[in-house]
KEVO-374030 format. One record per residue: y, z, x of N, C-alpha, C, O in turn; residue in one letter. Coordinates in steps of 0.2 Angstrom, whole numbers, padded with zeros to 4 digits, m for minus. Atoms other than C-alpha are relative to their C-alpha. Layout:
// residues N
ROKE  n_yy  n_zz  n_xx ca_yy ca_zz ca_xx  c_yy  c_zz  c_xx  o_yy  o_zz  o_xx residu
ROKE     Y     Z     X     Y     Z     X     Y     Z     X     Y     Z     X      a
...
This chain:
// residues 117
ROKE  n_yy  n_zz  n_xx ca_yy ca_zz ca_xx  c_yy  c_zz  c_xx  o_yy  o_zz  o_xx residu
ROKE  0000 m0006  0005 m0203  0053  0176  0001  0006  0004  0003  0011  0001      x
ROKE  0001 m0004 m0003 m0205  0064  0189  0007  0004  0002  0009  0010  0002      x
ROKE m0008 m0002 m0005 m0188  0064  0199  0006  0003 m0008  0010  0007 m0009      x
ROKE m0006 m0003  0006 m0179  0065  0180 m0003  0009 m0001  0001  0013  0001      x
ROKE  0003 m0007  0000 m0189  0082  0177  0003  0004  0004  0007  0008  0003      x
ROKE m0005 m0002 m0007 m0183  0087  0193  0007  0001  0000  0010  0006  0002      x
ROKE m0007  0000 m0001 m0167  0084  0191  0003  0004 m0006  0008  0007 m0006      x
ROKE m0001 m0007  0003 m0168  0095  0176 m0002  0005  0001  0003  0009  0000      x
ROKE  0001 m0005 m0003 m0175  0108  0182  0006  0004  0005  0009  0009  0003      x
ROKE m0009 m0001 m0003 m0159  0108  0195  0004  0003 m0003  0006  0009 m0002      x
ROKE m0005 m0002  0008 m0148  0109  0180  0001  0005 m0002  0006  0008 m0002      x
ROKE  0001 m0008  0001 m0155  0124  0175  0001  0005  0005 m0002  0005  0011      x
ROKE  0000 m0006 m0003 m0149  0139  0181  0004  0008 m0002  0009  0009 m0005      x
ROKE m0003 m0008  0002 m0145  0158  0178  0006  0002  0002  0007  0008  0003      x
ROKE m0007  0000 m0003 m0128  0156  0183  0003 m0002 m0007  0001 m0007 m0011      x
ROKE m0004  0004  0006 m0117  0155  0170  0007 m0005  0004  0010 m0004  0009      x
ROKE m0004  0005 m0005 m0106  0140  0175  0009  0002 m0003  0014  0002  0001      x
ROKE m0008 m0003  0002 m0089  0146  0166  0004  0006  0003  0001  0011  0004      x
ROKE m0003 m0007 m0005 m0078  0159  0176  0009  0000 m0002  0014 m0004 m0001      x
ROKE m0007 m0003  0002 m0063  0169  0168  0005  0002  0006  0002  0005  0010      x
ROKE m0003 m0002 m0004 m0048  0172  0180  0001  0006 m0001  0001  0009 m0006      x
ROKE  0002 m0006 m0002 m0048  0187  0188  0008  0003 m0004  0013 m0001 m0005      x
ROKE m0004 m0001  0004 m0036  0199  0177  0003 m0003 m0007  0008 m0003 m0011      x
ROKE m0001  0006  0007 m0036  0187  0162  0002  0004 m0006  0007  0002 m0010      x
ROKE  0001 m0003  0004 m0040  0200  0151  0004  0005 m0001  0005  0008 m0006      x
ROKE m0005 m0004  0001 m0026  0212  0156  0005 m0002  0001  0007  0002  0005      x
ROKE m0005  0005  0002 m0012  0201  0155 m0001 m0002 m0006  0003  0000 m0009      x
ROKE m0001  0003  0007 m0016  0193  0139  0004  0004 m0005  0008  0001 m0008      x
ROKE m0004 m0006  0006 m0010  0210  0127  0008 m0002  0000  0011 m0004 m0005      x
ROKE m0008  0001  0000  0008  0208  0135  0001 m0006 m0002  0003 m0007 m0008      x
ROKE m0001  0006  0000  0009  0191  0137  0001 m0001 m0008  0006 m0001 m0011      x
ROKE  0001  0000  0006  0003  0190  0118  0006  0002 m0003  0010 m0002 m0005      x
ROKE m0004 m0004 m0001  0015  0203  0116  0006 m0004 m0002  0009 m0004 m0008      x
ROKE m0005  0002 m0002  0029  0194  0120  0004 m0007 m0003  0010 m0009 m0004      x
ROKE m0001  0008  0005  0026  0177  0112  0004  0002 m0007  0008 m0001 m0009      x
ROKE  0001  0000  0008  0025  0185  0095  0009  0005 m0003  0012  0006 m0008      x
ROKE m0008 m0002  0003  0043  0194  0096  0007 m0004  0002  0012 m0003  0000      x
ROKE m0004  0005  0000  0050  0179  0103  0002 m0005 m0007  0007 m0006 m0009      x
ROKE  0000  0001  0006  0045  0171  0087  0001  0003 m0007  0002  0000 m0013      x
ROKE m0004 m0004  0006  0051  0185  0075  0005  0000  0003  0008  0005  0000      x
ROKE m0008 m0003 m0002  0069  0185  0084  0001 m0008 m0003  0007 m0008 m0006      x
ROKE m0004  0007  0003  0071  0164  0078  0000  0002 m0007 m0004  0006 m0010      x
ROKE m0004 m0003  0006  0082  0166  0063 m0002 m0007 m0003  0000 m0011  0000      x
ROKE m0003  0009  0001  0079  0147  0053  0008  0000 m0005  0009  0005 m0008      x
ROKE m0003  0001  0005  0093  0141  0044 m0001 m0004 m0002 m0003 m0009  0001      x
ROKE  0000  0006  0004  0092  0130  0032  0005 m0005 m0001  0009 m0003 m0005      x
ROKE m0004  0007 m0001  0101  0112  0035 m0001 m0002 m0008 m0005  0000 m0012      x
ROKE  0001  0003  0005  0107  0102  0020 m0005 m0003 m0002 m0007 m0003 m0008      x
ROKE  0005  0004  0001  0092  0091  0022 m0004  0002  0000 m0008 m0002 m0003      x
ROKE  0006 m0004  0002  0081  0102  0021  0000  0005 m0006 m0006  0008 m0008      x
ROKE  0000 m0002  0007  0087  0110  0005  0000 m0005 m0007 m0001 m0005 m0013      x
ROKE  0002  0008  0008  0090  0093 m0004 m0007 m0003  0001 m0007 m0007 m0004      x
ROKE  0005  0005 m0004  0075  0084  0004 m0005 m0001 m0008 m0006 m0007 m0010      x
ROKE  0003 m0002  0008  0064  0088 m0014  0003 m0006 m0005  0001 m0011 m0007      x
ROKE m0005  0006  0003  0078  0079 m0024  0002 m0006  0002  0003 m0011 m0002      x
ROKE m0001  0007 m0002  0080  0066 m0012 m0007 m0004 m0001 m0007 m0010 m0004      x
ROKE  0005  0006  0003  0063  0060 m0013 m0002 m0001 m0007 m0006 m0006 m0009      x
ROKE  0001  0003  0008  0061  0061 m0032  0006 m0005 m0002  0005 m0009 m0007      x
ROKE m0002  0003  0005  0077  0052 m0034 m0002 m0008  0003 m0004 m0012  0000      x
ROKE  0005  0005 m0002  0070  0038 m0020 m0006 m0002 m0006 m0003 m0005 m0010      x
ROKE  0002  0000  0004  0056  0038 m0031  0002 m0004 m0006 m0001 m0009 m0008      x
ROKE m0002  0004  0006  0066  0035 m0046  0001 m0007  0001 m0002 m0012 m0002      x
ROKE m0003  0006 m0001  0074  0022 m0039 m0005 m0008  0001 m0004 m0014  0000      x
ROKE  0003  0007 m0002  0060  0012 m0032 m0005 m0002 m0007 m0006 m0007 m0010      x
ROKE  0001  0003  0010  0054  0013 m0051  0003 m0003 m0003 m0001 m0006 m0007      x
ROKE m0004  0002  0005  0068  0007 m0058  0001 m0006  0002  0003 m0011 m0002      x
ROKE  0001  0008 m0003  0067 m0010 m0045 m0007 m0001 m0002 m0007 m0005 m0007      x
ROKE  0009  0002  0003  0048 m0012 m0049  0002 m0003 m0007  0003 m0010 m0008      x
ROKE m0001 m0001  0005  0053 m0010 m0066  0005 m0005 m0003  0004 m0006 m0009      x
ROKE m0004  0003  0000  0067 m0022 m0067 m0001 m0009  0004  0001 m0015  0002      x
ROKE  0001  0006 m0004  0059 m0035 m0055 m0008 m0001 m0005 m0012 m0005 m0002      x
ROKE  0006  0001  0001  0044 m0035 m0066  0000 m0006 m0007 m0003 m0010 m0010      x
ROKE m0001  0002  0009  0053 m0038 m0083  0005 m0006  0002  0007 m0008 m0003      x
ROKE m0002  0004  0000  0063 m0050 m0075 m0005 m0007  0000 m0004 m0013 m0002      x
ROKE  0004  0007 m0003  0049 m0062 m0068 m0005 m0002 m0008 m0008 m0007 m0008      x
ROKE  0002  0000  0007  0042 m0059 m0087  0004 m0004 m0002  0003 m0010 m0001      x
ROKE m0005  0004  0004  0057 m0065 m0095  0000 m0008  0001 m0001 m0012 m0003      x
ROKE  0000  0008 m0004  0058 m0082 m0083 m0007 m0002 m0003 m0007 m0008 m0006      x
ROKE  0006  0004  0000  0038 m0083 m0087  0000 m0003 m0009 m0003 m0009 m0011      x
ROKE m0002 m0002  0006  0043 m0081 m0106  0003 m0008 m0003  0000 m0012 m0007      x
ROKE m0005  0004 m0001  0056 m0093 m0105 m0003 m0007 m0001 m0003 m0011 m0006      x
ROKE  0002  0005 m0001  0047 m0106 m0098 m0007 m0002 m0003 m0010 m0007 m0003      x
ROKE  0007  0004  0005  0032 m0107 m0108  0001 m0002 m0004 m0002 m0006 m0007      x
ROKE  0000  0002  0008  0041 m0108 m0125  0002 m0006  0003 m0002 m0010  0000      x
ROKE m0002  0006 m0001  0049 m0124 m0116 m0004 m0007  0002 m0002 m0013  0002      x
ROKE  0005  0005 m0003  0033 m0132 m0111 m0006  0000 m0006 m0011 m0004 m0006      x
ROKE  0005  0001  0006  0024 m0128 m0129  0003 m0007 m0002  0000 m0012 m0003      x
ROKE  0001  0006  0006  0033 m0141 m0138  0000 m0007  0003 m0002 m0012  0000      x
ROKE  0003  0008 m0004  0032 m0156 m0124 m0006  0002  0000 m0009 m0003  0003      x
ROKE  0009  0004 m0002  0013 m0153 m0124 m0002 m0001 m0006 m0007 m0004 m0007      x
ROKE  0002 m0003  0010  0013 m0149 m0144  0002 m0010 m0001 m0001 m0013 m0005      x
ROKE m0004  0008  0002  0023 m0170 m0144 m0006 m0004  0005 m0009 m0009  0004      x
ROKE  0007  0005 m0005  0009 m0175 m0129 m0005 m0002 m0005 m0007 m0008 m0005      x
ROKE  0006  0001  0006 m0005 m0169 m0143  0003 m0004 m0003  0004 m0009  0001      x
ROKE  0000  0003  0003  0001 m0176 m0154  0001 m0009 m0001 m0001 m0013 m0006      x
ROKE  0001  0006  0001  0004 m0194 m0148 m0005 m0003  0002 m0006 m0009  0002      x
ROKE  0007  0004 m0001 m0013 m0194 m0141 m0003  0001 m0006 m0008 m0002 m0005      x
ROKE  0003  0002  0006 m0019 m0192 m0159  0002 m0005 m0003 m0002 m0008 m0006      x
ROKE m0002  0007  0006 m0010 m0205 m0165 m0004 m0006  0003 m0006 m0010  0000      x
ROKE  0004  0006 m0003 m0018 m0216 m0153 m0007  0000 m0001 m0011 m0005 m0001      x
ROKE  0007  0001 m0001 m0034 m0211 m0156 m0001 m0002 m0008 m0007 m0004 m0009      x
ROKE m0002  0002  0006 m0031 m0216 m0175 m0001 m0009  0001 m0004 m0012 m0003      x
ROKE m0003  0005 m0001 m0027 m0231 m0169 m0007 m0006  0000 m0012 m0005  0003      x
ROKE  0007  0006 m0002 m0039 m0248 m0169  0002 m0003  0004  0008 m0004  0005      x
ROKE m0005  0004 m0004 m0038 m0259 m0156  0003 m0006 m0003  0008 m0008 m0001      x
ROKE m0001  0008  0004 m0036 m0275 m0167  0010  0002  0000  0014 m0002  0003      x
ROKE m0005 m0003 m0001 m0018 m0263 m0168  0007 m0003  0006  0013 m0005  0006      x
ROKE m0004  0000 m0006 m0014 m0262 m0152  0000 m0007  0003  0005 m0008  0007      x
ROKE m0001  0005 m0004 m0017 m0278 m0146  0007 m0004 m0004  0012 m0007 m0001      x
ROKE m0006  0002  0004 m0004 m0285 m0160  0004  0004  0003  0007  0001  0007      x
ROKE m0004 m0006 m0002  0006 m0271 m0155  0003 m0004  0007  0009 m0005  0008      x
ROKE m0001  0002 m0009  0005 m0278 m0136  0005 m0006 m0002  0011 m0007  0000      x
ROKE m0002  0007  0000  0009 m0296 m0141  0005 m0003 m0003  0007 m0009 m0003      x
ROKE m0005  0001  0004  0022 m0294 m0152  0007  0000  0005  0011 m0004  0006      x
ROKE m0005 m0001 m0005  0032 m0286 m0138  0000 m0004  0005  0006 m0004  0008      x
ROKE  0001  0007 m0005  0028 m0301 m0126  0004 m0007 m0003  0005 m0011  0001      x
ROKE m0003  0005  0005  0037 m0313 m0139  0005  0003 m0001  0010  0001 m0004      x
């Protein structure tokens, strides 16, 4: 515990550890200076793409709505489709397991043995 103390101790000191280069601060004004009218001399122009860019992405946009939109009601339709086709084979399934269950065996074994003859 001792030597860690110590070693802080060390650490500590009255020295500030950061050091500005020498003329730092009388240089900076120009330099500053210099930056700031090189960037008021760039003129922009404005490129096509940067004046349609707004309309481009609303009409993307549209567009990707209008596939969502079309792939949605399409896979509807198909789903649609195919259920009214599987209502009435299941609706003739019920129905002929009702009839069986109607049925006696005394029925069905005649039934069976007629067909064997």
């Amino acid at each position: 515990m001792e030597t860690k103390t110590n070693i802080l101790d060390s650490l500590k000191g009255e020295k500030n550890p950061f050091k500005v280069p020498e003329g730092y601060f009388e240089s900076l004004g120009p330099v500053l200076q210099e930056v700031i009218d090189q960037k008021e001399n760039v003129v922009k122009t404005e490129t096509f793409l940067s004046r349609f860019r707004p309309m481009l992405y609303a009409a993307a946009s549209v567009a990707i709505l209008v596939c969502v939109t079309f792939t949605f009601l399409t896979n509807h339709q198909e789903n649609v489709d195919q259920a009214r086709n599987q209502v009435p084979e299941e609706i003739n399934g019920i129905q002929t397991k009702i009839l069986y269950t109607h049925l006696e065996e005394e029925s069905i074994i005649d039934y069976l043995l007629s067909e064997e003859e």
